[in-house]
Each structure stands twice: as structure tokens, then as C-alpha cells.
C-alpha positions as CSV (number, residue, x, y, z in Angstrom):
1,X,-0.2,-16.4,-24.1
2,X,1.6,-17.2,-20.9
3,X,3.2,-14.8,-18.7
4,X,6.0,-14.8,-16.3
5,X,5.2,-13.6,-12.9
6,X,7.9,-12.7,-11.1
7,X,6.5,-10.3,-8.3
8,X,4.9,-11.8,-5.2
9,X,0.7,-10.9,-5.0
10,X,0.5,-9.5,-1.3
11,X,-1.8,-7.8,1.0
12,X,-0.6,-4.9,2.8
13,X,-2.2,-3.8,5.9
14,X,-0.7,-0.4,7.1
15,X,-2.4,2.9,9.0
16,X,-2.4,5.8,6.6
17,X,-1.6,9.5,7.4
18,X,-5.2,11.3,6.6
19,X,-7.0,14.4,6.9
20,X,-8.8,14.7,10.3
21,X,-11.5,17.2,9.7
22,X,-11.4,17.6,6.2
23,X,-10.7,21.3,5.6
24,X,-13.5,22.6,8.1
25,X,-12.8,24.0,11.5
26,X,-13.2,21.3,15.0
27,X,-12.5,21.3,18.3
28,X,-9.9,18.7,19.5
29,X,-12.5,16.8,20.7
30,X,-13.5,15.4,17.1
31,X,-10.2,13.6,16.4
32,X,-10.5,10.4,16.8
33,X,-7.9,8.4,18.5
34,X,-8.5,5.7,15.8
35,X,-5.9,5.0,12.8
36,X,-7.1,4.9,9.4
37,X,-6.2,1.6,8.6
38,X,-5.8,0.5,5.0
39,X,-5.5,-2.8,3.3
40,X,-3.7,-2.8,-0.3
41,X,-3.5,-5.9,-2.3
42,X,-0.9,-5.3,-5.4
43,X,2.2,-6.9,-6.9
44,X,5.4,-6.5,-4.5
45,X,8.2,-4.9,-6.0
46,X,10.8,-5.2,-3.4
47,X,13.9,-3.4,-2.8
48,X,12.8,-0.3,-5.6
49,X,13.0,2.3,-2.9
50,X,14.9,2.4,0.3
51,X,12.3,2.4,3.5
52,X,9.0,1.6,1.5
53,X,7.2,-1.0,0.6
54,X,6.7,-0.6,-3.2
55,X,3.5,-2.4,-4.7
56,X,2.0,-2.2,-8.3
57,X,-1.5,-2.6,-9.4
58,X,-1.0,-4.3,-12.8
59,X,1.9,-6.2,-14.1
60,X,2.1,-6.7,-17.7
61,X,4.1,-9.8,-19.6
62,X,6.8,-7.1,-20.7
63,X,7.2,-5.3,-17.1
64,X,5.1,-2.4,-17.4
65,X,3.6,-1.2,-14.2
66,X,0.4,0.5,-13.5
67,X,-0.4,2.2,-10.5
68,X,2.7,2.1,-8.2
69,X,2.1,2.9,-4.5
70,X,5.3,3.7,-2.3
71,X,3.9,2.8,1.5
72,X,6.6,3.9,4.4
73,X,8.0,0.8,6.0
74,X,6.9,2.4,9.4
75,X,3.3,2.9,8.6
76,X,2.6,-0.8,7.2
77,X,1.3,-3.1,9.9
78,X,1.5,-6.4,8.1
79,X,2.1,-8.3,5.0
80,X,1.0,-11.5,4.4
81,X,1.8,-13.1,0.6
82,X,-0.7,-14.2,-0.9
83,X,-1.8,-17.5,-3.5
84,X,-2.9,-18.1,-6.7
């Protein structure tokens, strides 16, 4: 079977909002100045939602999506497309 891709393959580097001390008590001295920096490599479903970049996991032949992940345009850092 041959499928039809119509979505870009991307990675997506972007600093994610996270948990500093994970539910326990700290002092402000354990937060780390550091961003949690994430790198997501998906299918790019651009212009689905106003201010995001939109990426899916899995693409099947008929357009199903799996996995959809809705990243806020000001938290991603790069994107750079990527090849087959």
C-alpha cells in the first residue's frame, strides 16, 4: 500500500512548564534556574489551533491521528523539518 503524506516530519525543540519540587516542600534555593527543555519529533499539523504548534505522533493513510500534542508558540525554541 502506498500512503500519501501530507504533514511535514519535524523536530520541535521548546522549554516545557514543569513541576519544580515535585509535590514536596523546598527552600527557593533548590529551583534551578535551568529550563526543561524538550525535543518532540511528530507530524506538523499546521494552522489547527491558533498560537500552538500542533504535532501528531502517528498519521494513518485515511487521516487518523494519534497522539496530538498542542505546544504554545511561545514556549518552542526551534523547529527544524526534517527528511525522509
Amino acid at each position: 500500500m502506498t500512503t500519501k503524506i501530507e504533514h511535514s516530519r519535524v523536530l520541535v525543540v521548546w522549554h516545557d512548564a514543569h513541576a519544580i519540587n515535585e509535590g514536596a516542600w523546598c527552600d527557593e534555593s533548590d529551583i534551578d534556574a535551568d529550563p526543561c527543555v524538550v525535543e518532540t519529533v511528530g507530524w506538523l499539523l499546521a494552522d489547527r489551533k491558533v498560537g500552538h504548534v500542533v504535532l501528531a505522533q502517528s498519521v494513518t493513510h485515511d487521516g487518523g491521528l494519534d497522539a496530538v500534542l498542542a505546544i504554545p508558540v511561545g514556549m518552542v525554541q526551534k523547529i527544524v523539518v526534517l527528511g525522509f
